[in-house]
Structures are given as structure tokens and as C-alpha cells.
C-alpha positions in Angstrom: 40.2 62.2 59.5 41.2 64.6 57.4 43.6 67.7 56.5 42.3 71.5 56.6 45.0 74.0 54.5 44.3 77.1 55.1 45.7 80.2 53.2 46.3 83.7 54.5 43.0 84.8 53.4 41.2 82.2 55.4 42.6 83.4 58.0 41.4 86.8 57.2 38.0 85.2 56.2 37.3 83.4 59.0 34.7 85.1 61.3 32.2 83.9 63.9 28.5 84.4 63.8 25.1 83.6 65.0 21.9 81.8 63.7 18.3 82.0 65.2 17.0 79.4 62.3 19.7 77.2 63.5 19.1 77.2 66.7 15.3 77.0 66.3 16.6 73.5 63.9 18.5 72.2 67.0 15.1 72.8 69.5 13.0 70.8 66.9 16.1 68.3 67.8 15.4 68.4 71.6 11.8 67.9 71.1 12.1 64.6 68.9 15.8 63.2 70.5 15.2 61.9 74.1 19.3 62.7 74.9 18.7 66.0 73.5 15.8 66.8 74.9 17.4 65.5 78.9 20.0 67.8 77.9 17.6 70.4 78.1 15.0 69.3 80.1 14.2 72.3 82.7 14.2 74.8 79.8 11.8 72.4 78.2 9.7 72.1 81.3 9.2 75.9 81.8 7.9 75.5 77.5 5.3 73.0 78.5 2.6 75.3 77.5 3.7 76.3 74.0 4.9 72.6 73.5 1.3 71.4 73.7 0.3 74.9 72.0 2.8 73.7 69.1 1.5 69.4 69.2 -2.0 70.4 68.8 -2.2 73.2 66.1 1.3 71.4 63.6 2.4 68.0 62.6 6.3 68.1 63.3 6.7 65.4 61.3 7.6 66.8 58.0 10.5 68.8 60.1 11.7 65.8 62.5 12.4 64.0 59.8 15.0 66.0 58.5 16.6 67.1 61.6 17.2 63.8 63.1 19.9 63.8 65.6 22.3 61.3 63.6 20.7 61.7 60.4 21.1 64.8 57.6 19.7 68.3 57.2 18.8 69.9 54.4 21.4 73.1 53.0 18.7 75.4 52.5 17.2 74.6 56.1 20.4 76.3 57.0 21.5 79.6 55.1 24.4 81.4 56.1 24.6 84.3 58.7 25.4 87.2 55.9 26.8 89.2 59.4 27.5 88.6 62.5 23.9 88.5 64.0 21.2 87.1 61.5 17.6 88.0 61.8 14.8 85.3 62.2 12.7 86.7 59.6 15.1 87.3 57.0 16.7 83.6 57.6 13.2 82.1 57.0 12.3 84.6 54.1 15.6 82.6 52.1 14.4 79.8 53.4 11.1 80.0 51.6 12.6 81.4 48.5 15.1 78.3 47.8 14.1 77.1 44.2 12.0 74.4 44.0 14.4 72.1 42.3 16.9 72.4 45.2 14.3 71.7 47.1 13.4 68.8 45.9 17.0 67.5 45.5 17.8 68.1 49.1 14.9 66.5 50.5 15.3 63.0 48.4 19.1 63.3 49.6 17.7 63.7 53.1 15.0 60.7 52.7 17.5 58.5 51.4 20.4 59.0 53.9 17.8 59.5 56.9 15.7 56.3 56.5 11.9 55.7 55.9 9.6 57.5 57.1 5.2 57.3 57.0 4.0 57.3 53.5 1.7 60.7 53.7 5.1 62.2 55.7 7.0 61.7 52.8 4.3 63.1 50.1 3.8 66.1 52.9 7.8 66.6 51.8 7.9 65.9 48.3 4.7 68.2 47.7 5.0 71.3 45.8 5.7 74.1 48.4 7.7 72.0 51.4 10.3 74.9 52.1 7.2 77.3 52.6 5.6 74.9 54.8 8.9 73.8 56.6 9.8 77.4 57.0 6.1 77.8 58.5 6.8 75.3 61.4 10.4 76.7 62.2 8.5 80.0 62.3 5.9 78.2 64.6 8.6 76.3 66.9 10.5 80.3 67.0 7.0 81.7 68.6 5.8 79.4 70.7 9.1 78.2 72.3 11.9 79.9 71.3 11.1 83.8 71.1 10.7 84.6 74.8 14.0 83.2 75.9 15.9 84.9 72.5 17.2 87.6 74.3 19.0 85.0 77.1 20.2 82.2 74.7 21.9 85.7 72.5 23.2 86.5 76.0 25.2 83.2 76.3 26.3 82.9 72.5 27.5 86.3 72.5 29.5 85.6 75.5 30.8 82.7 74.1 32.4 84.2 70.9 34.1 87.0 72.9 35.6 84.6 74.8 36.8 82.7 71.5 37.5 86.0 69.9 40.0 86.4 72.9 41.1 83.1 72.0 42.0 83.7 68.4 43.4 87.0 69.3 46.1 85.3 71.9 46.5 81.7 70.2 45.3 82.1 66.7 43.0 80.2 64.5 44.3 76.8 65.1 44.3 76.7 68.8 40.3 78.0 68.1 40.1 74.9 65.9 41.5 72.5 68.1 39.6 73.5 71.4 35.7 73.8 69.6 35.9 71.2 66.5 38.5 68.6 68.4 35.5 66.0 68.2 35.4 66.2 64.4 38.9 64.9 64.2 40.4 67.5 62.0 43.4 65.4 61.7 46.1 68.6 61.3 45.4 72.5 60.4 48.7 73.6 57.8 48.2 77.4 57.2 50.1 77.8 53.4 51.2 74.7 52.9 51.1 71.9 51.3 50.5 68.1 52.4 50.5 64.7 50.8 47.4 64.2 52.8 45.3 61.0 52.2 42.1 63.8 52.8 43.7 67.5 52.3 40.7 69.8 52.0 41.1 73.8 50.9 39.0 76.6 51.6 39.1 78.4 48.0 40.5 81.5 50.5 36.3 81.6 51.9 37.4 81.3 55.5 35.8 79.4 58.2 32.4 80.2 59.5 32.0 80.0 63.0 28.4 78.9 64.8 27.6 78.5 68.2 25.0 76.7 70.1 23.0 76.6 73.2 20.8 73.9 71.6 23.5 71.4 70.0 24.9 70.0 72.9 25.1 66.9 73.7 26.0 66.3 69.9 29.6 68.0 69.2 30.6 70.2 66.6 29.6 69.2 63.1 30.8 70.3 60.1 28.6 71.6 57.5 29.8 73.0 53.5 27.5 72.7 50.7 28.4 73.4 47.2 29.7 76.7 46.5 29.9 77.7 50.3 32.1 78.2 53.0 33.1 75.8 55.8 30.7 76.5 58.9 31.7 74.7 62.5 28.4 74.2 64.1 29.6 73.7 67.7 28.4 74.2 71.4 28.7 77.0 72.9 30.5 77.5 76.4 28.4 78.3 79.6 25.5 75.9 79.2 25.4 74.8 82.6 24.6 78.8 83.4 22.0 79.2 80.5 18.9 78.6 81.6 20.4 79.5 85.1 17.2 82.0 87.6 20.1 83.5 89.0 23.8 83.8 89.2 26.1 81.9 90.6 26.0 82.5 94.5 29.3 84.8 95.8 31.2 84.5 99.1 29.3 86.1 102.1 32.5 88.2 102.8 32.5 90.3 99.2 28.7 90.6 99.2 29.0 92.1 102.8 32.1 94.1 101.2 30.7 95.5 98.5 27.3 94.4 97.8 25.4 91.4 96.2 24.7 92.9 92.8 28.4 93.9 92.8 29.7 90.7 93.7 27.8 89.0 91.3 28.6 91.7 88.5 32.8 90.9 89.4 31.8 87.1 89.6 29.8 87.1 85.8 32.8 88.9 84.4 35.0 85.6 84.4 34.9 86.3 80.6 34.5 89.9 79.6 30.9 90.9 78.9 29.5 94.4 77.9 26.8 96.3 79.8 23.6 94.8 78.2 25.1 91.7 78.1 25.8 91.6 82.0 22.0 93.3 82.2 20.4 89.6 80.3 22.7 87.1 82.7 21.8 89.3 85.7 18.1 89.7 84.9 18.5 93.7 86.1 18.0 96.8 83.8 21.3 98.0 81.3 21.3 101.5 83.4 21.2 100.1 86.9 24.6 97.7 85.7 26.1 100.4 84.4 26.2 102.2 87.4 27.0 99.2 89.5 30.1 99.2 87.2 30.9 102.8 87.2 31.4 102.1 90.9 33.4 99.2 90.3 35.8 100.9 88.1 36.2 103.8 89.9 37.1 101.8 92.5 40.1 99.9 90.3 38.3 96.4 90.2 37.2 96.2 86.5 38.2 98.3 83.6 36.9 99.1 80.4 37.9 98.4 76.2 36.0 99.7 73.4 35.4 96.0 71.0 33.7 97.1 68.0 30.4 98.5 68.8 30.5 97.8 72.5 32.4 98.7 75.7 33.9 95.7 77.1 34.0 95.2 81.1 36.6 92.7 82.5 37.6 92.4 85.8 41.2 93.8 87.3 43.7 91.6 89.1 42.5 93.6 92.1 39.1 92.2 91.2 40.2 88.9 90.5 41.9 88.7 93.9 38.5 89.4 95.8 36.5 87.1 93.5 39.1 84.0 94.2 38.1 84.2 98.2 40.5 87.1 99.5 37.7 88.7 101.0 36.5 85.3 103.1 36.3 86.4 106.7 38.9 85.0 108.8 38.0 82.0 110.9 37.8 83.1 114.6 40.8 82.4 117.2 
């Protein structure tokens, strides 16, 4: 257990952000970990394909064992999002240009807290050129498997840091703290102050770096800071029971007769607010036919509309609420 102070420009600092290459760390997880991988077995099943594409053509090896579930992971395996959406190819280009040395320092640190592994495993990662061939296989496990389902697992991590965003916005940063790192037993979060803690740990005023997940669960939030860097909170993200989901969750009979089924199940997605293109991924329908579905919705007073940056929010009304809780259930017969 341990104290976090945090100043006023932590606070400030603190943002939230997303990682393909981390992600792509946590699949190579659910391939080698059997809890992980039951966690996500039906995407796995519908990846059976590029997982035998993937066996056949790389040894994994080299990369499971420095991903194990309960083990260590490399820091360069895991630069940090420069913005709020990192790109795939510019998180494995810094992966390939990490300096040898580091490299090499990481990967003995890995070795030694990780536990053996087969002899031409370990020469594989102590061979001149690992972080290019490492960076090869994430590259690999991002094609074959990860790629075609990008634009869904976005979908759900972008949902779940507006819904945190909301979060910070009503409760503040420690309430965000204590809800997504409560496994990692934080201990007590002081903003400017100071504590005769037996572990008291500052920020330097870098902030706190925010990471969701679709592929992390069933592990919790872990904590990751190398030298010189900020805090990042790896941790999973909400909604991953609707994921990997073919459709959306099934509505009353009474609003879909009402109103209609895409419209019901526009009203029912919004249980967090989403914007258009966001709502087009969950739904699995086009960003122009949701936005008119939702022009109809507003105009008749059961969402409304915030501008959130670059994007229009949608969230639903009270009105809209009230029909999505069951107020539109036909009434049982006399």
C-alpha cells in the first residue's frame, strides 16, 4: 500500500488515452494465459484463422515470455500515447528505435524477474536487433488478429473514457482513482499535501496517465512508471460484456413497436453518452443512417445534443430515460 500526493498540476496533467501496441501486448497475453484467453474466448474463436496464420509463419516465444500474465514487461514494449489516440505504426516505429542498451537492460530485468525460459529463447532475446524483431511480431499479432476488430474495440474504449471523463468532471480525480485502480490498493490520494506516509509517492507535477483495456481483464489495473515518466493506470475498460457483442442488447417489444427497433436500440446504447460514429460501430449501421435516426429522436425531445471537443455528444432525455426504464411496456390485459 502506498500514498499518491498529487499537486495542482497533476491534476491539470492528468489525462486519459489509448494504446493500440498495448492492447496488441495484452492479446499476445490471451493467447499464452488460459484465464485470459476464457476471458475472451468467442473473440478468439471467430480469430481461429489468423491464430493458425500467426503459429505457423512466427515463434511467439520471444514475446510470451515477456508478457507473461504475472510476470514483467518491458518499458520500451510500452511507450506512452503522446495524445489522446496513438497510432499503431508510430507506436511500433519507437518501439524499434529504443537504443540498444536499454534494450538489453530491460530484457535481463525481464529474464530475471520472469523466470527461465528455453536456451535458444533466451539468445533469440539477448541477440542484437530483439526490439526490431519484437516489434515485428506485435506488428504480426496487429494484422492477423487484431486489425479487423480495431474499429469495435476503439468503439468500447472510447466510450469508456467519456463515461470516466463524466466521472472526473462530477466527482473529480480521486473518485476516478478509487473506482478504476481500487485493486491496486492506492492506500489514500492527498491533493497538496503532505503525509508521514510509510510509502508517499509524488508525481513531479507529470499527471496521471490514464489507459483502458478491452484486453486486460481478468487482471486489474496495474500500475506502470518507468524512469523519467509519468504514472500510467493500465486498467479495464467498462462494457466488456457488450464488446464483442453481434448485436445490441434486445429492447422492450412496446418502444420498438413505438418508435422503431433501430431507435430503441439507439435510446438503449446511449446509457452513457456516445457520438454519432461511435453509436454507428456498437450498432453495426452506417454514421449517416444514425444520425438521422437521432435527428428524429431529438426532435422529438428524447435525446439532446453537447459539443465535447471535436465531437457532438448524444445522451438521452429524462423523457427518454422514462421509455427506456419500461414506461412503454404494454399494459397486461383485464
Amino acid at each position: 500500500m502506498f500514498t499518491l500526493e498529487l499537486s495542482f498540476a497533476d491534476l491539470l496533467r492528468s489525462r486519459f488515452a489509448i494504446s493500440p501496441v498495448r492492447e496488441v501486448i495484452e492479446v499476445a497475453r490471451a493467447i499464452a494465459d488460459p484465464a485470459a484467453r476464457a476471458a475472451h474466448a468467442d473473440w478468439l474463436r471467430e480469430q481461429r484463422a489468423g491464430l493458425q496464420g500467426i503459429a505457423e509463419a512466427h515463434d511467439l516465444r520471444p514475446l510470451f515470455a515477456l508478457t507473461r500474465a504475472h510476470g514483467s514487461t518491458p518499458d520500451f514494449l510500452r511507450p506512452a500515447p503522446k495524445g489522446p489516440l496513438a497510432q499503431i505504426g508510430g507506436e511500433l516505429e519507437r518501439i524499434r528505435a529504443t537504443p540498444a542498451e536499454r534494450v538489453l537492460a530491460e530484457i535481463d530485468r525481464c529474464l530475471r524477474v520472469n523466470g527461465p525460459v528455453a536456451a535458444d529463447v533466451e539468445r533469440a532475446l539477448r541477440a542484437h536487433g530483439a526490439a526490431q524483431r519484437l516489434a515485428d511480431l506485435l506488428a504480426a499479432i496487429w494484422a492477423s488478429l487484431v486489425q479487423a476488430s480495431w474499429s469495435t474495440i476503439r468503439a468500447s474504449l472510447e466510450r469508456d473514457i467519456l463515461y470516466q471523463s463524466r466521472a472526473l468532471a462530477r466527482n473529480g480525480l480521486a473518485a476516478v482513482l478509487q473506482d478504476i485502480a481500487a485493486p491496486l490498493d492506492l492506500g489514500g490520494i492527498h491533493p497538496l499535501a503532505s503525509h508521514n506516509a510509510d510509502d508517499l509517492r509524488r508525481l513531479d507535477d507529470a499527471g496521471i496517465l490514464f489507459v483502458p483495456s478491452i484486453f486486460i481483464w481478468p487482471r486489474a489495473a496495474t500500475l506502470h512508471s518507468p524512469p523519467g515518466s509519468r504514472l500510467t493506470i493500465h486498467y479495464p475498460a467498462r462494457g466488456l460484456e457488450t464488446a464483442w457483442s453481434a448485436s445490441a442488447p434486445e429492447q422492450r417489444g412496446g418502444l420498438r413497436r413505438l418508435i422503431g427497433t433501430t431507435r430503441a436500440q439507439i435510446l438503449e446504447a446511449l446509457d452513457e453518452p456516445m457520438h454519432t460514429s461511435l453509436l454507428a460501430i456498437y450498432l453495426r449501421r452506417s454514421p449517416g443512417n444514425i444520425a438521422d435516426h437521432l435527428g428524429v429522436l431529438r426532435s422529438g425531445g428524447l435525446v439532446r445534443k453537447a459539443r465535447v471537443g471535436l465531437h457532438v455528444i448524444y445522451s438521452r432525455t429524462s423523457l427518454g430515460d422514462a421509455m427506456v426504464r419500461g414506461g412503454c411496456e404494454p399494459a397486461a390485459s383485464a
